[in-house]
C-alpha positions, 0 to 999 in steps of 0.5 A, a space after each residue: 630385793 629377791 634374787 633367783 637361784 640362777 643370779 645366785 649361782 652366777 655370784 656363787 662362779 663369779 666370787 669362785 673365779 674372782 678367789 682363783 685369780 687373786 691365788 694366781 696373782 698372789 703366786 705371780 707377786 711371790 714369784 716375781 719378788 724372789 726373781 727381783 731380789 735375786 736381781 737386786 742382789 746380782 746388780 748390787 754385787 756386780 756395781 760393787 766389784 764395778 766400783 772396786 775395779 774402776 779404780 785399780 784399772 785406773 791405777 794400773 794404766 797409769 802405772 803401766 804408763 809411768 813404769 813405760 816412761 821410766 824404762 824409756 828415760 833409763 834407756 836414753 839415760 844408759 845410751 848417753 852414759 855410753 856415749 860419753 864413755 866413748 868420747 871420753 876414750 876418744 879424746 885419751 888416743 888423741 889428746 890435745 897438748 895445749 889443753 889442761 885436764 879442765 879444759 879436756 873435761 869440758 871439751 869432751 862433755 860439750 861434744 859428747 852432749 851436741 853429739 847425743 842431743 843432735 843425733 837421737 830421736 825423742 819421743 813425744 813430750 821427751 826432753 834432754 837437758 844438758 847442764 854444764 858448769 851449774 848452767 843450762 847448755 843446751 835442749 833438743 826442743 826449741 823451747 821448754 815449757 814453763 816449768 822446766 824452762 831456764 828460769 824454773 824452779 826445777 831448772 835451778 834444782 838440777 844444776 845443784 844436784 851432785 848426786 843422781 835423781 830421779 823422780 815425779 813432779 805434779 804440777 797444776 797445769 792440766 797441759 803438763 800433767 807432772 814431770 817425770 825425770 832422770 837427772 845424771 851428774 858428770 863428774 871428774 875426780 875433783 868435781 860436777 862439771 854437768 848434768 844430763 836430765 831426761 825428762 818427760 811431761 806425762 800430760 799426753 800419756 795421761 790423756 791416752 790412758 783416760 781415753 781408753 779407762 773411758 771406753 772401759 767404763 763405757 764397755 762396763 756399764 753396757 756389759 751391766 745391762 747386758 748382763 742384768 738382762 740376762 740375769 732376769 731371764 736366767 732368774 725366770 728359768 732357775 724359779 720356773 720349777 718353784 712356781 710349779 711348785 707353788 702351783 702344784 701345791 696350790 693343787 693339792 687337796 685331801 680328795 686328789 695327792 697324785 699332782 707331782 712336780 715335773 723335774 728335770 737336772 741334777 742341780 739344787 731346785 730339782 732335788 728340791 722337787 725329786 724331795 717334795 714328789 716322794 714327800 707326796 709319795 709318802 703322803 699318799 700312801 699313808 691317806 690311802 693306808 688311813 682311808 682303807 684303816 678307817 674303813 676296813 675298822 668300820 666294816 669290822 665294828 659294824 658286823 657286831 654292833 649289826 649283831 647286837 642290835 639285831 638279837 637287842 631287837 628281836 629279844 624276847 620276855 622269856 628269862 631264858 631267851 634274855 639269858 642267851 642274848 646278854 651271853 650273845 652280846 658280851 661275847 660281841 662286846 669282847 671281841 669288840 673289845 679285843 679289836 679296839 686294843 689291837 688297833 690301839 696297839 698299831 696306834 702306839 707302834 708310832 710312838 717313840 716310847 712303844 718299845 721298853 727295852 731291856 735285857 732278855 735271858 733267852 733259855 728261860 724266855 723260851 721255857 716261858 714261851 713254850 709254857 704260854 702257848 700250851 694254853 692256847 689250845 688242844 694241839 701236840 705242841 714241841 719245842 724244837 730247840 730246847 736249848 738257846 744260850 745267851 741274852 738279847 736286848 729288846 721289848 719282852 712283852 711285845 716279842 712275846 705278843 708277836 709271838 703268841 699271836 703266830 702261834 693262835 694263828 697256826 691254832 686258828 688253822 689247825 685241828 684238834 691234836 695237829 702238830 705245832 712246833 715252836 723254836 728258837 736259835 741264835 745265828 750271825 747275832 740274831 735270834 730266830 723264834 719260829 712257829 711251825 704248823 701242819 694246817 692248810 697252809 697259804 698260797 703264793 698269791 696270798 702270802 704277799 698280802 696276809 701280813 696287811 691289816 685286816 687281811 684274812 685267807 681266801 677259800 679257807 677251810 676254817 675261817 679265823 675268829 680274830 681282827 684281822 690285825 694279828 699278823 699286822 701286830 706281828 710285823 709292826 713288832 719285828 720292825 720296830 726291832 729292826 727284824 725281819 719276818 719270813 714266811 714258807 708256807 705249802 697248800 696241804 703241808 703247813 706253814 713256818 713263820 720265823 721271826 729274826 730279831 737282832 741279839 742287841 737293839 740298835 735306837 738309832 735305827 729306830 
């Protein structure tokens, strides 16, 4: 089977399509999984804390309710005390001479109890029980429920104790629920003639309490949901900026690094993305750096191998015309030479081992310097500031680079027997070397842009026989430093260029 150029092209969009949905559906599945754990764990924390709170808030209701009923049965405890003070009193103004003490005891507990038990309200599932002479006597209900009837266990407990008691008793009946009760002996100086017992059956209060821990629950689970709901589409709008993220990423190619995250707030993911965009920053800046590096090098190793080809070409059999071709072509290989070295050293400047520091002895240094750029051509060269005290930390042979290539580059732009001046001084803990020429000088325009790589100044008189990557070295060494460069430069003065090291070297700058 044959296909056409068209059927091709049909397969060659349809696969094309089918790759850039399948990158979406991958970018949604990573998507959502975030948002999905972000859930899993939010539910996972909030049923945790559920089924510790479920049973606290269980346990404080029924507390609360038992510390109500306590206060409840002190309270009617405390108002029976008081009454029974009162008829005590009552039976001392008007006492009966036909009565012995025991009888006078016993009658006044009797009245005092029927008082009491007639006369005060009960709260619901609220018992008084009054024991006389180890017997039950009498009850504000007109029947007791088993387990605290006359012929209960705990009945006969109270009419024994002697002591005052109180406590819960649990019982199995769901009716009942436990006894919670109160039990005060009565005493004369010689012996327990009663005991009032308050008692309450916590059966109804824990029923109540139930019902509304039941509505909690309820209003609980549905707060869950609510809140789960909600905690998806929060999830939605926090991972929104890591989906643009990812798509801007996706975005992203070698041809086109101008995508950036749009970023909105202060919190953690827009710093995410505040970082990322000036990660972009930086990267294109550097592709565009590279891009124009590369072909800025290409334009200028093409001028000589164009030149050396051409003269190859052209050579004739003559000795003579041979002899000025190879002079022609190691002069071109030299300065292809010189500008492979300079972009090897602008290559290194990046590496952590391009500076080797050590100590430098500036009177001598400066005395060396000056001996080096006499040499450099046939100018009136002066040293400004002869003497320069004092030591300095730094990379002797690329200060020394720097500073020889300012000083070909005042030569480059000057004449025959002009002015140069070179000096030094140290200042505020720097150290200032400076190059002073009487040239053309550079406009303002230009100034911002000498120190680029391969940058050259228009309209000059005399054009410079270098790379281009002089004045870059210059820069890149005072930088790895931790220095400054500076220019002041005047159309038909000259130019001064200074460069401002730190007396000690600081690696962690660096």
């Amino acid at each position: 089977m044959k296909f056409t150029n068209s059927t091709w092209r049909k397969i060659s969009l349809f696969w094309h399509k089918l790759k850039l949905q399948t990158n979406r559906l991958n970018q949604l599945a990573i998507y959502q999984e975030a948002r999905t754990r972000i859930l899993m764990w939010y539910l996972f924390l909030m049923f945790l804390f559920t089924l510790i709170a479920i049973p606290v808030i269980r346990y404080r209701l029924i507390a609360d309710v038992n510390s109500r009923v306590e206060a409840d049965l002190r309270e009617d405890l405390e108002k029976f005390e008081e009454e029974l003070v009162q008829s005590l009193l009552e039976s001392k103004v008007k006492p009966e001479l036909e009565q012995t003490e025991s009888e006078i005891a016993n009658d006044n507990i009797y009245r005092a109890f029927n008082k009491f038990i007639t006369s005060n309200e009960v709260a619901d599932d609220n018992y008084f029980i009054a024991i006389v002479d180890g017997l039950f006597y009498k009850t504000n209900a007109a029947f007791l429920p088993t387990e605290i009837d006359q012929d209960s266990a705990l009945m006969q407990h109270w009419q024994e104790i002697t002591v005052e008691e109180e406590a819960e008793i649990k019982v199995d009946d769901p009716k009942i629920g436990s006894v919670i009760y109160k039990a005060e002996p009565i005493k004369t100086t010689e012996e327990v003639i009663g005991v009032f017992v308050v008692a309450h059956l916590s059966a109804g209060e824990q029923k109540e309490v139930l019902s509304s821990f039941n509505i909690v629950i309820q209003v609980l689970v549905l707060m869950i949901l609510v809140a789960s709901l909600l905690a998806w589409l929060a999830a939605g709008r926090v991972l929104a900026p890591l989906r643009n993220l990812s798509e801007t990423v996706k975005s992203i190619s070698e041809s086109d690094l101008s995508q950036r995250i749009n970023t909105q707030g202060q919190g953690e993911v827009a710093q995410l993305g505040r970082t990322f965009n000036a990660m972009m920053e930086r990267l294109e800046t550097a592709f565009d750096t590279q891009r124009n590096f590369i072909n800025d090098a290409g334009h200028e190793l093409k001028t000589p191998i164009t030149i050396i080809r051409g003269h190859l070409e052209l050579m004739d059999a003559d000795p003579q015309s041979q002899q000025e071709t190879v002079e022609l072509v190691i002069d071109e290989l030299d300065r292809m030479n010189r500008l492979v070295e300079d972009l090897v050293l602008l290559a290194k400047s990046e590496r952590p081992d391009f500076l080797q520091i050590e100590t430098i002895e500036l009177t001598s240094f400066v005395t060396e310097l000056f001996s080096k750029l006499g040499k450099l051509g046939q100018r009136n060269w002066n040293l400004d500031n002869a003497i320069v005290s004092g030591k300095m930390t730094g990379d002797r042979q690329r200060i020394t680079q720097a500073i020889i290539n300012l000083a070909n580059n005042a030569v480059q732009h000057t004449v025959i027997d002009s002015l140069i001046v070179f000096g030094a001084k140290i200042e505020n803990n720097h150290v200032e070397f400076w190059i002073r020429d009487t040239g053309d000088g550079i406009a303002v325009e230009e100034q911002k842009r000498i120190f680029d790589r391969f940058a050259r100044i228009k309209n000059a008189r005399r054009r410079s026989e270098g790379s281009g990557l002089g004045l870059a070295i210059v820069q890149t060494v005072v930088e790895a430093h931790g220095g400054a460069i500076n220019l002041q430069s005047q159309l038909g003065i000259g130019s001064t260029f200074s460069l401002v090291f730190p007396l000690k070297f600081n690696e962690k700058q660096n």
